[in-house]
C-alpha positions as CSV (number, residue, x, y, z in Angstrom):
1,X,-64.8,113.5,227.4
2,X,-61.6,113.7,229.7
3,X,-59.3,116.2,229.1
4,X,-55.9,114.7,227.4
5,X,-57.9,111.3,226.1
6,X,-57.7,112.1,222.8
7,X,-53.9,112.5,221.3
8,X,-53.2,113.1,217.5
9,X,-53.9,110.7,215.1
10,X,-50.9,109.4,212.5
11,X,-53.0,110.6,209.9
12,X,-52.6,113.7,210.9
13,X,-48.9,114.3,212.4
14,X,-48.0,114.7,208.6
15,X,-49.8,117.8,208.2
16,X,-48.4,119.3,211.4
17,X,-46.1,122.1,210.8
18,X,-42.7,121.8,212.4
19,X,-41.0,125.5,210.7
20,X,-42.1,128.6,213.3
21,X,-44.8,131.4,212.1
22,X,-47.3,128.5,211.3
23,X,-51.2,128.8,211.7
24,X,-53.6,125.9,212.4
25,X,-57.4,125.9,212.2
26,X,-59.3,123.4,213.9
27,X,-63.4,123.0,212.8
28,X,-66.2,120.8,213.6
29,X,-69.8,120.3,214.9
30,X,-71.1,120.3,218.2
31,X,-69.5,118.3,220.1
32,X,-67.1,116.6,217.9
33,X,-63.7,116.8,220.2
34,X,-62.6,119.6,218.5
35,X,-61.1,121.5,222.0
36,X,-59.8,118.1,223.4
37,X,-57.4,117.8,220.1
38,X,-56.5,121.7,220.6
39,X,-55.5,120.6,224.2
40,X,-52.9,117.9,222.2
41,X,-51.7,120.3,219.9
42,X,-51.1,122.8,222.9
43,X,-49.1,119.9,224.8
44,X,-47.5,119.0,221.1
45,X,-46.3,122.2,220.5
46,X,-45.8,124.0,224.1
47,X,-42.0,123.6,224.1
48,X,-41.4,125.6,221.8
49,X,-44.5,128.5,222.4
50,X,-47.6,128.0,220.8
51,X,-50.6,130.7,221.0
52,X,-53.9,129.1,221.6
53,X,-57.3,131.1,220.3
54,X,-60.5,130.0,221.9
55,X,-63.0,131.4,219.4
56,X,-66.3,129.1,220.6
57,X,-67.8,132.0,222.3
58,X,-70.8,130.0,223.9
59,X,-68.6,127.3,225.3
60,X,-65.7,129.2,226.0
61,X,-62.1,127.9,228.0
62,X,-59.8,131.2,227.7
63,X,-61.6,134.3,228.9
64,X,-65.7,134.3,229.4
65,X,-68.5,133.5,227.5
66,X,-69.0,136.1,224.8
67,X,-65.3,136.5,224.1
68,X,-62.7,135.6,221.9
69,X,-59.5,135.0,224.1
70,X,-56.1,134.0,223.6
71,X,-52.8,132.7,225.6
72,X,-49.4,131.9,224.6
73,X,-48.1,128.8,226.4
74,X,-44.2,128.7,226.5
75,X,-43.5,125.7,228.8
76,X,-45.7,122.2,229.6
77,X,-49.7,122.7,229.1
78,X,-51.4,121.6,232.1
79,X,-54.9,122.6,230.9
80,X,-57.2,125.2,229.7
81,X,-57.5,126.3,234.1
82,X,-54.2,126.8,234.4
83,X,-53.3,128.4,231.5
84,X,-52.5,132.6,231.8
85,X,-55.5,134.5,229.4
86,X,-53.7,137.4,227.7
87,X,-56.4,138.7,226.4
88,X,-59.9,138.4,225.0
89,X,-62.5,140.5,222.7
90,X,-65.8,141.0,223.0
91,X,-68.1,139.7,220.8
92,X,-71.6,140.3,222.8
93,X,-73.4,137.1,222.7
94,X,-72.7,133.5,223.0
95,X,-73.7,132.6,219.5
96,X,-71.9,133.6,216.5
97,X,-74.9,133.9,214.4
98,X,-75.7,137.4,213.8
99,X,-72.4,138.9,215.1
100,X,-70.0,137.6,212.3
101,X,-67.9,140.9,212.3
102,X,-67.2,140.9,215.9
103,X,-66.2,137.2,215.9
104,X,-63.8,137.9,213.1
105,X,-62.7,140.6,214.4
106,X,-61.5,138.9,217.6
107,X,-59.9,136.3,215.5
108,X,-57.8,138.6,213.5
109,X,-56.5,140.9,216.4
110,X,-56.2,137.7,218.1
111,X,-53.9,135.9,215.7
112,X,-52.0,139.8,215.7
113,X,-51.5,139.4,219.1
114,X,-49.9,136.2,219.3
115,X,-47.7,136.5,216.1
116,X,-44.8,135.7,218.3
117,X,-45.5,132.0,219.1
118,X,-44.0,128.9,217.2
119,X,-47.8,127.7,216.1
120,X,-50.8,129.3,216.7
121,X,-53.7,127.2,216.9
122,X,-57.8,128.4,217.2
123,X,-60.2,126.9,218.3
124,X,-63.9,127.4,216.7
125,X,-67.7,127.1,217.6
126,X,-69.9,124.3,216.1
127,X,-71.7,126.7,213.5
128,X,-71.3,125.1,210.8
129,X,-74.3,124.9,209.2
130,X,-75.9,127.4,206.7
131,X,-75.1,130.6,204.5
132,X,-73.6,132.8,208.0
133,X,-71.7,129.6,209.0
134,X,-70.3,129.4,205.5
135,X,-69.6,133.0,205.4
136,X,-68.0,133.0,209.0
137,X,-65.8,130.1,207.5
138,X,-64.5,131.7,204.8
139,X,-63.9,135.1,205.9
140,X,-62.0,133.7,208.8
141,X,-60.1,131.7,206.5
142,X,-58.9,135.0,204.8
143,X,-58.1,136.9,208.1
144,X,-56.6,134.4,210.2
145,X,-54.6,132.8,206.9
146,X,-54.3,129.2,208.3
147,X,-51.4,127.2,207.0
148,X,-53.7,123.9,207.8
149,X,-57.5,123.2,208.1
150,X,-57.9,120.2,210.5
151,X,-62.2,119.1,210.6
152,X,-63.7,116.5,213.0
153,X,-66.9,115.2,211.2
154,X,-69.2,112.2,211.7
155,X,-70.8,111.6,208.1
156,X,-68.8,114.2,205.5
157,X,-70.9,117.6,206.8
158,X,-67.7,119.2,206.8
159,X,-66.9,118.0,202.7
160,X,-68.9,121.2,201.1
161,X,-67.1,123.3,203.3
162,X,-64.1,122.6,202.9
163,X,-64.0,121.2,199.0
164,X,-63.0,124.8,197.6
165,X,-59.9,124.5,199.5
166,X,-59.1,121.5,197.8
167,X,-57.9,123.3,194.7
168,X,-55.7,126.2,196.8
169,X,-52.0,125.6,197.6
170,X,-52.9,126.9,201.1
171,X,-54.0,125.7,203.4
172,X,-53.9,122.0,203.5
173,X,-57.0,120.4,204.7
174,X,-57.3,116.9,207.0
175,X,-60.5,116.0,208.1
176,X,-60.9,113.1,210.9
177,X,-63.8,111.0,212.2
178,X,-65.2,112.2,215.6
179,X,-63.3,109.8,218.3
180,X,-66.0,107.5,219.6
181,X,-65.4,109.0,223.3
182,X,-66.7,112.2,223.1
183,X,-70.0,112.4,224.5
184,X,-72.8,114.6,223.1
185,X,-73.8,117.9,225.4
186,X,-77.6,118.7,225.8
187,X,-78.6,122.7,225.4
188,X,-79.2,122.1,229.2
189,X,-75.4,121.3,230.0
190,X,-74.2,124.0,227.6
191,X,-76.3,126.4,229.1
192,X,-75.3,125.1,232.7
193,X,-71.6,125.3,231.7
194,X,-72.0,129.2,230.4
195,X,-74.1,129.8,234.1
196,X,-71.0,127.9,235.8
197,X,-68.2,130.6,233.8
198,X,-70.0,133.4,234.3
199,X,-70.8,132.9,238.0
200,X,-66.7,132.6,238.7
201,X,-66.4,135.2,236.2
202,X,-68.2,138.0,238.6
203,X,-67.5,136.1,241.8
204,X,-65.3,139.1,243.0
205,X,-67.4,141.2,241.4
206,X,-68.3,144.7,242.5
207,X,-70.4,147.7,242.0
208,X,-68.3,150.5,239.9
209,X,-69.8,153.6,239.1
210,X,-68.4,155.8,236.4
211,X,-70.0,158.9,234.6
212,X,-71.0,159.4,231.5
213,X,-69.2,162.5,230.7
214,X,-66.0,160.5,231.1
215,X,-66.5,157.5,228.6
216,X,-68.2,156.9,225.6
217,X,-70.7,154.4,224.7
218,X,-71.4,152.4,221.8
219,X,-73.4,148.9,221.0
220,X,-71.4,145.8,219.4
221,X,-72.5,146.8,216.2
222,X,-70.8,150.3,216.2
223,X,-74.3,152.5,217.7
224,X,-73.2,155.2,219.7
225,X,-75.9,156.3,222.0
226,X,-76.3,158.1,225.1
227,X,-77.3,156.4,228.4
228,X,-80.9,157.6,228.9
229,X,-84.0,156.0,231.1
230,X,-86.6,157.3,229.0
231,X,-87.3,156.2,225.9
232,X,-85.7,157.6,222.6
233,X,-84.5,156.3,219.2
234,X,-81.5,155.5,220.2
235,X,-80.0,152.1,221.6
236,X,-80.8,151.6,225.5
237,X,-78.4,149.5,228.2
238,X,-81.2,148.3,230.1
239,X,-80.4,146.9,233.9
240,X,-78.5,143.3,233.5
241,X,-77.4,144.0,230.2
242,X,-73.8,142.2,229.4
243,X,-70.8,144.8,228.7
244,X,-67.2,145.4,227.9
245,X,-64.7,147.8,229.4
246,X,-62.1,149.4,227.5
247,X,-58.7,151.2,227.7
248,X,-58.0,154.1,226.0
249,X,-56.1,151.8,223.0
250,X,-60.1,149.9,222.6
251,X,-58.5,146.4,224.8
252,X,-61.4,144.7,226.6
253,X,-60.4,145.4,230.5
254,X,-63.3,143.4,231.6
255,X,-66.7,142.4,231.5
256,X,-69.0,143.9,233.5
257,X,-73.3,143.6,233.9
258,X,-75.5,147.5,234.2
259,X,-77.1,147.3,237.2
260,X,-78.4,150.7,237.1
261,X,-78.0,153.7,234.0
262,X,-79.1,157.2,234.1
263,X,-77.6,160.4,232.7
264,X,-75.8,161.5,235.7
265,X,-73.8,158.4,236.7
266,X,-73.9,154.5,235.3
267,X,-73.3,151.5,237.7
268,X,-72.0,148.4,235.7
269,X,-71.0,145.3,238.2
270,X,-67.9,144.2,237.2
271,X,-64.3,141.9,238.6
272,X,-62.4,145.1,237.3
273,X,-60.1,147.4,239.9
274,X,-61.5,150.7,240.5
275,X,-58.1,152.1,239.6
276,X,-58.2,150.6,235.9
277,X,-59.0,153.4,233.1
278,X,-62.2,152.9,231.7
279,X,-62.6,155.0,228.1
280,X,-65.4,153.1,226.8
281,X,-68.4,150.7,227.4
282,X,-69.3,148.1,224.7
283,X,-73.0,146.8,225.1
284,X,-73.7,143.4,224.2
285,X,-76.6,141.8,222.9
286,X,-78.0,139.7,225.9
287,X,-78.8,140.5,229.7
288,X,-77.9,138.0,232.5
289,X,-80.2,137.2,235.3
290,X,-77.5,137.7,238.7
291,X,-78.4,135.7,241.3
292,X,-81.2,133.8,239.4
293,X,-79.1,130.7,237.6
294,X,-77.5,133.6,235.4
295,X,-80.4,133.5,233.1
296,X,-79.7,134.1,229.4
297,X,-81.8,136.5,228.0
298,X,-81.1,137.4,224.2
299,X,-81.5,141.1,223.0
């Protein structure tokens, strides 16, 4: 679907929030036009400074795959590529399933960040389905507190998510048929479209070495370890695994990939300067194949 086809429907201008400090939700399927209508919203609401939150970590337009990222847009939107990230969190894989915390997590310090803007509006994946999509929806309903709901469904999968709501004074739910332009993505093209981002993600990529004495480690599920080759109980950051770096406050600096880990030094292959503080590495849960389609492989 073109970007800026879609616009906002009447039905749904009367739920828009016009007083500052408001929070909108939009949810939906797989392809359903759910980040087209967030690209409206942005251009509806840029004038006066709305904070965007791209929380689809597999198909991601603010930051990389595997993050959470934000922007604040104070002037015209002129599209996800030319819009400024401010940051992004790491949530180590490009599926939500089985990294809930993380993905709320990222969502919450998110919303934090932006608490300046007129409207902030988030974006979400297509998980929908299922007891950890349900449980995704409703815990990020009570961390990111959304003044309005807004659903794009095709045949009322959206209705048992959403019906508890119904009986709350907050927020207000609208749900809206899927616009008959958006065109359905195979795995292929959503895979292709993660290989694309991270590809211009580490195109000025380079080899940084750092030593373990100087930063900690710890897996995206909290698992501190200690960068070993041998084998031992605890986790391993095996060559190609996906990474964070962070400050010394726990901001995600960058993303980076292990090329090579050992006790006296670890190379990770990241866009980051060499002059950035690194305090901590945050191992994901998948590796990357460089130079061979940027592979997925899950962990």
């Amino acid at each position: 679907m073109a970007q800026g086809m879609m616009g906002i429907p009447d039905s749904c201008r009367k739920f828009l929030p016009a007083a500052p400090g408001k929070a909108i939700l939009v949810i939906g399927g797989s392809d359903t036009g759910k980040t087209t209508f967030v690209e409206a919203l942005a251009r509806h609401y840029a004038g006066e400074g709305v904070g965007l939150i791209d929380a689809d970590v597999g198909q991601s337009h603010l930051g990389p795959p595997t993050t959470v990222g934000w922007a604040a847009s104070k002037n015209e939107f002129l599209g996800w590529e030319k819009t400024k990230l401010s940051g992004f969190y790491f949530v180590g894989s490009t599926s939500p399933s089985g990294n809930l915390l993380p993905c709320l997590a990222g969502i919450a310090l998110a919303k934090e960040e932006l608490r300046g803007a007129h409207t902030i509006v988030a974006d979400t994946s297509g998980f929908i389905e299922g007891p950890a999509a349900r449980a995704l929806f409703w815990h990020t309903i009570d961390l990111f507190r959304p003044d309005i709901v807004i659903g794009f469904e095709r045949a009322g999968e959206l209705e048992p998510l959403v019906r508890p709501l119904r009986s709350m004074k907050s927020p207000e739910v609208c749900l809206l048929p899927v616009p008959k332009e958006v065109v359905a993505k195979s795995p292929d093209d959503r895979r292709a479209y993660r290989a694309k981002s991270f590809e211009e993600y580490f195109r000025e990529a380079r080899l940084l070495v750092l030593y373990p004495e100087g930063v900690s480690f710890r897996d995206i599920r909290g698992l501190p370890f200690e960068p070993r080759e041998e084998e031992s109980a605890s986790p391993r950051c095996e060559p190609g695994t996906l990474v964070s770096l962070r400050d010394e406050s726990g901001r995600d600096l960058a993303l980076g990939v292990a090329e090579r880990i050992s006790q006296s030094e670890i190379g990770i292959l990241t866009p980051i300067a060499k002059s950035a503080h690194i305090a901590s590495i945050i191992v994901g849960r998948m590796r990357l194949g460089i130079g061979a389609n940027w592979t997925e492989y899950h962990l």
